[in-house]
C-alpha positions as CSV (number, residue, x, y, z in Angstrom):
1,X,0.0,0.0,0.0
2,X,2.8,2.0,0.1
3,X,2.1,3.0,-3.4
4,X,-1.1,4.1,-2.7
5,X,-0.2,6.3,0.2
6,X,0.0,9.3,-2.4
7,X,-3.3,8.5,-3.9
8,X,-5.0,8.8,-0.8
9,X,-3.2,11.9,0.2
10,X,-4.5,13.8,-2.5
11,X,-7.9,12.2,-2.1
12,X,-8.2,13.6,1.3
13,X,-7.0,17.4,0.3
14,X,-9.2,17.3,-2.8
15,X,-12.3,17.3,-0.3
16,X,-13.6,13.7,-1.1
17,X,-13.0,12.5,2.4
18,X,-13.9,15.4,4.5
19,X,-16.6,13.6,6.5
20,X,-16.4,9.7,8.0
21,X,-18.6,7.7,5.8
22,X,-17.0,9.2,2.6
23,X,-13.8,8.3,3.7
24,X,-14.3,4.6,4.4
25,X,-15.6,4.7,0.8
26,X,-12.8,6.6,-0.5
27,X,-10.2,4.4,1.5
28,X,-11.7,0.9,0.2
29,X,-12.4,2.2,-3.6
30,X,-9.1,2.9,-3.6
31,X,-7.6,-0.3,-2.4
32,X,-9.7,-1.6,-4.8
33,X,-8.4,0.4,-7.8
34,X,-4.9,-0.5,-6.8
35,X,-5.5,-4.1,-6.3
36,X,-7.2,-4.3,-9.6
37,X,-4.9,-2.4,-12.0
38,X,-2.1,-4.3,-10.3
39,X,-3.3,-7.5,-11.3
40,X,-4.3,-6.1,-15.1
41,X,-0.8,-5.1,-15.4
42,X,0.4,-8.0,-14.7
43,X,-2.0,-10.6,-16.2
44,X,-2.9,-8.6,-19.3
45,X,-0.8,-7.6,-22.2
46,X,-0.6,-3.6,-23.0
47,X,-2.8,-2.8,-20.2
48,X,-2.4,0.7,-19.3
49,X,-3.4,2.3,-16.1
50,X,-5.8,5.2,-16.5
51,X,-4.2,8.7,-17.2
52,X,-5.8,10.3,-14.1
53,X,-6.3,7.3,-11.8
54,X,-7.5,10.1,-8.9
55,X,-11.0,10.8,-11.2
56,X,-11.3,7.5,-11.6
57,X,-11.3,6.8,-7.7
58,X,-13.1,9.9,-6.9
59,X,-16.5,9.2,-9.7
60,X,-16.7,5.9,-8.0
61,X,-16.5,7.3,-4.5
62,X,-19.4,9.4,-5.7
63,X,-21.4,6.9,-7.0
64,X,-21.3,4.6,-3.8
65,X,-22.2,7.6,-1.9
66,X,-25.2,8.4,-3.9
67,X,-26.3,5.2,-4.3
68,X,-26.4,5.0,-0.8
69,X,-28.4,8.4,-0.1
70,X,-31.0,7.0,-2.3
71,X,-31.0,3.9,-0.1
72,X,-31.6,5.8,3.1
73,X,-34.3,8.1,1.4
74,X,-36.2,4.5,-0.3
75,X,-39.3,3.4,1.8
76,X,-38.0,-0.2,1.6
77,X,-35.4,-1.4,4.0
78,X,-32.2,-2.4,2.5
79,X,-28.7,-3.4,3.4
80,X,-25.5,-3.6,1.7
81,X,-23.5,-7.0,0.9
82,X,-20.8,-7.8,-0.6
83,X,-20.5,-9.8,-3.5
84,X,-17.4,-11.8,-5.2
85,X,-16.4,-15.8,-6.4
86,X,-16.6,-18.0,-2.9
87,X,-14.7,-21.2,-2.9
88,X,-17.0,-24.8,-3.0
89,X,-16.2,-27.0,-0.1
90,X,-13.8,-29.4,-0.7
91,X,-14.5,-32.5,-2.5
92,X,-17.1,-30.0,-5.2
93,X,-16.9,-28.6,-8.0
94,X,-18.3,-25.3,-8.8
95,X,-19.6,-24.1,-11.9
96,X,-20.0,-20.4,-12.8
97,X,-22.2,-19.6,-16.2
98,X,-23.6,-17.1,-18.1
99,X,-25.1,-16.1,-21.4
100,X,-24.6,-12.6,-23.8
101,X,-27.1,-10.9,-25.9
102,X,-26.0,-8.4,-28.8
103,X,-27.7,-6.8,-31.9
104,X,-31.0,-7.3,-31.1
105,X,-31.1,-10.9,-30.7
106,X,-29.0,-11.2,-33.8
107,X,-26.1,-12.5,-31.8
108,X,-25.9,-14.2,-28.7
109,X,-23.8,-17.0,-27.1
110,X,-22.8,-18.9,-23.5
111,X,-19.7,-19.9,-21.4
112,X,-18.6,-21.1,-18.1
113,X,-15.9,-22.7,-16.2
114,X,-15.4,-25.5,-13.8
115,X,-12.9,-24.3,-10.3
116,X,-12.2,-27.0,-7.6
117,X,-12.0,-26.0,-4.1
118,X,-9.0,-24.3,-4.0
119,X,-10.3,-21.6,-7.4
120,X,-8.0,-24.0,-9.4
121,X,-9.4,-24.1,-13.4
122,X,-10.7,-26.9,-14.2
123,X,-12.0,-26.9,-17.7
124,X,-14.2,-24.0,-19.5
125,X,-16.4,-24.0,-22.5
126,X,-18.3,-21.5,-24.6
127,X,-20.5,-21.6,-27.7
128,X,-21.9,-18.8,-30.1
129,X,-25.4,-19.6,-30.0
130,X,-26.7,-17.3,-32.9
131,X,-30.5,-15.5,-32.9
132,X,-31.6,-16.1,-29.4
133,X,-33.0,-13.8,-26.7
134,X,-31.0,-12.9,-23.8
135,X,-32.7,-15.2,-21.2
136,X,-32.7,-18.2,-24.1
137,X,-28.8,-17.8,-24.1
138,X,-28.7,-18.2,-20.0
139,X,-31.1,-20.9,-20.3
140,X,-27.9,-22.8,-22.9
141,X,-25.1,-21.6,-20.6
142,X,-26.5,-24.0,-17.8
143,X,-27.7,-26.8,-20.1
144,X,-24.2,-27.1,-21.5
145,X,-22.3,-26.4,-18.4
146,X,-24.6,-29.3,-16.3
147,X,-23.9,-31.7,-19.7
148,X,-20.3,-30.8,-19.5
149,X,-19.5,-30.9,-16.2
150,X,-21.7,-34.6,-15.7
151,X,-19.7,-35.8,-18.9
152,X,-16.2,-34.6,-16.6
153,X,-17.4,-37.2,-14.4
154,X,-18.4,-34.6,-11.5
155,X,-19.7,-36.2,-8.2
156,X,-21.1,-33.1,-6.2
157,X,-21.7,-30.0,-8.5
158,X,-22.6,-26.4,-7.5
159,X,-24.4,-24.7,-10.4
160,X,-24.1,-20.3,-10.4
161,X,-25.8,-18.8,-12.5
162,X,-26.7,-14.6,-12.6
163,X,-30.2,-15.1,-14.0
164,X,-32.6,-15.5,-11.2
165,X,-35.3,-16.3,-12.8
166,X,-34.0,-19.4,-14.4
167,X,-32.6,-20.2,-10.7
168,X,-36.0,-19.8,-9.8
169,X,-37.6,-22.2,-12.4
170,X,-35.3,-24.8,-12.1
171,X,-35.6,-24.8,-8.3
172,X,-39.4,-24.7,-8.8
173,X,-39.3,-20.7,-6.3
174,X,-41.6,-19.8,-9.1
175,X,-44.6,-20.7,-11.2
176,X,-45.1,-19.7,-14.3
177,X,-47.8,-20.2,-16.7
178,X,-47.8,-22.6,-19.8
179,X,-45.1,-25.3,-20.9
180,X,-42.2,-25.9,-19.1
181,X,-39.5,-24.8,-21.5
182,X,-37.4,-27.3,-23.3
183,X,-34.2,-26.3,-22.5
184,X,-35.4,-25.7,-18.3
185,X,-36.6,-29.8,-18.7
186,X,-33.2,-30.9,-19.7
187,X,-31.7,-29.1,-17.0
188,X,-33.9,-30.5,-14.2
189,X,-33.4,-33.8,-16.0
190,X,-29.5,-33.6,-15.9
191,X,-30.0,-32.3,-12.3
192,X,-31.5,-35.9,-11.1
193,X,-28.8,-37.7,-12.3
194,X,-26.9,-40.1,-10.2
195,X,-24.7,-36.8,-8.8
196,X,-25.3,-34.0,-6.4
197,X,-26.3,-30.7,-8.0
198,X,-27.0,-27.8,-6.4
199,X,-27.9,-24.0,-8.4
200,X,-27.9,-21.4,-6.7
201,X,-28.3,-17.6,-8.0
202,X,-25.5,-15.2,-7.6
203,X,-25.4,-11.3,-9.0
204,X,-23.3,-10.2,-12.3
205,X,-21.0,-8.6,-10.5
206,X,-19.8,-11.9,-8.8
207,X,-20.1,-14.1,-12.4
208,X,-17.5,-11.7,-14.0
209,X,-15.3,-15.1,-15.3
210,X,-18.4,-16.9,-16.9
211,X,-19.7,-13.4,-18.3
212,X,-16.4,-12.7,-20.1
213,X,-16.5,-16.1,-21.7
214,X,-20.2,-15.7,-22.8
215,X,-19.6,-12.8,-24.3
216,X,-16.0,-14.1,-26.0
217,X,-18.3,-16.7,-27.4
218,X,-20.7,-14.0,-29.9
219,X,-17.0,-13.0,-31.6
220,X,-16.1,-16.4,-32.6
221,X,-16.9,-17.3,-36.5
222,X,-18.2,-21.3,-35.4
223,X,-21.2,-22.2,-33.9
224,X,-19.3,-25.6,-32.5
225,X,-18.9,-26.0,-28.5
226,X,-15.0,-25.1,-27.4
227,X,-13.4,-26.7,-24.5
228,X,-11.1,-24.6,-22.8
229,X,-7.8,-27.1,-21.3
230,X,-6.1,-23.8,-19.9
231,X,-7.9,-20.1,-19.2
232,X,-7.5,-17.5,-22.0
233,X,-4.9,-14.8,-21.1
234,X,-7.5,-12.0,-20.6
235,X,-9.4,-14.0,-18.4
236,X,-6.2,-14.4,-15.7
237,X,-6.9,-11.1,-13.8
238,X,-10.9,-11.7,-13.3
239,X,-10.0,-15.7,-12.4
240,X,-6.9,-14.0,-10.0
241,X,-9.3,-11.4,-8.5
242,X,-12.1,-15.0,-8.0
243,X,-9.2,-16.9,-6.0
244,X,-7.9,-13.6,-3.9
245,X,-12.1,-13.8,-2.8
246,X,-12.2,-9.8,-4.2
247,X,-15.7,-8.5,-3.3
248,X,-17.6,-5.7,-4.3
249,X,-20.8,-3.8,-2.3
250,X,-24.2,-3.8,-4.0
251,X,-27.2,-2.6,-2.0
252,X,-30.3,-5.4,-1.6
253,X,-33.7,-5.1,-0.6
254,X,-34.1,-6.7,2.8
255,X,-37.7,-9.3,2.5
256,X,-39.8,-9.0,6.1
């Protein structure tokens, strides 16, 4: 942090921490800035720190804190958690996946990634989907990251996924109206399997690893399913930040 100590300095005499609260947000959005761009510069090729690194900690100091103001003034009650990659138990598996929407349905695709208990890689996948809807492409993400990881031979599984309401109709939270759709029936199907599976929802902002591979998948020319042996270069800072269990704060509507 000794780095950093300037950073902060300057923070303070530019006004952004003149009062408590605002400091603890200034001090731990900067730690997380350095943290970050320290990994990036390491992990990712030509990765360049911003030109004025103190407006880039500052407009995310402001954002928190207005974020939070809104909180306080909102009729419902909520409370702020923290959100990042936590490590399976040992002896399971953990997959993280995702799907990506662009160009008005004209492209879409999926990807995940299987980590052991320790955040080691495992094996990832992705697969350019072509004209889907967004919530079509989450519902492929999980169908080919339960096939693939059953196919790995997985014992115990834990599915993540960002989409809550495919969480919610696989783990039957929900009902909704009409046919159960096709791709949801081959997940619960997979799911009762000779293995234990359990999916749980998580927030974007803790799926970053899956996310980037969805999204790698919509540039790719073949619709074919890739297995990834060994993570992609770009994807070592967001899989280093996972294993370091890097967290950020999103505020939640507490349910009476």
């Amino acid at each position: 942090m000794i780095a950093g100590t300037g950073f902060l300095t300057t923070l303070i005499k530019k006004g952004i921490g003149d009062n408590h609260a605002t400091w603890q947000t200034t001090f731990m959005t900067t730690c997380w800035y350095l943290w970050n761009w320290r990994n990036k510069s390491i992990f990712e090729i030509g990765f360049q720190r911003p030109s004025n690194p103190k407006l880039v900690i500052q407009k995310f100091t402001r954002e928190i804190e207005d974020n939070t103001k809104l909180v306080d003034k909102s009729p419902h009650q909520k409370e702020t958690i923290y959100i990042g990659w936590v490590r399976p138990q040992i002896g399971w598996v953990k997959l993280n996946c995702d799907g990506a929407w662009k160009g008005s349905g004209t492209l879409a695709g999926c990807g995940g990634l299987l980590r052991d208990f320790d955040g080691s890689w495992i094996k990832g996948y992705f697969k350019k989907i072509g004209m889907c809807d967004a919530f079509h492409a989450e519902k492929w993400g999980t169908y080919l990251g339960l096939d693939f990881a059953w196919r790995e031979n997985t014992i115990h599984l834990i599915v993540v996924s960002d989409s809550k309401i495919l969480v919610d109709m696989i783990t039957e939270n929900c009902n909704f109206g009409g046919t159960t759709p096709t791709l949801v029936k081959r997940i619960l199907q997979l799911s009762s399997l000779s293995w234990t599976v359990k999916i749980i929802h998580i927030w974007r902002v803790g799926n970053k690893s899956a996310d980037w591979l969805a999204n790698f998948s919509i540039s790719i020319d073949s619709l074919d399913f890739h297995i990834l042996e060994n993570p992609p270069s770009e994807l070592q800072s967001l899989l280093f930040d996972d294993i370091s269990e890097a967290c950020m704060p999103r505020n939640v509507r507490l349910i009476s």
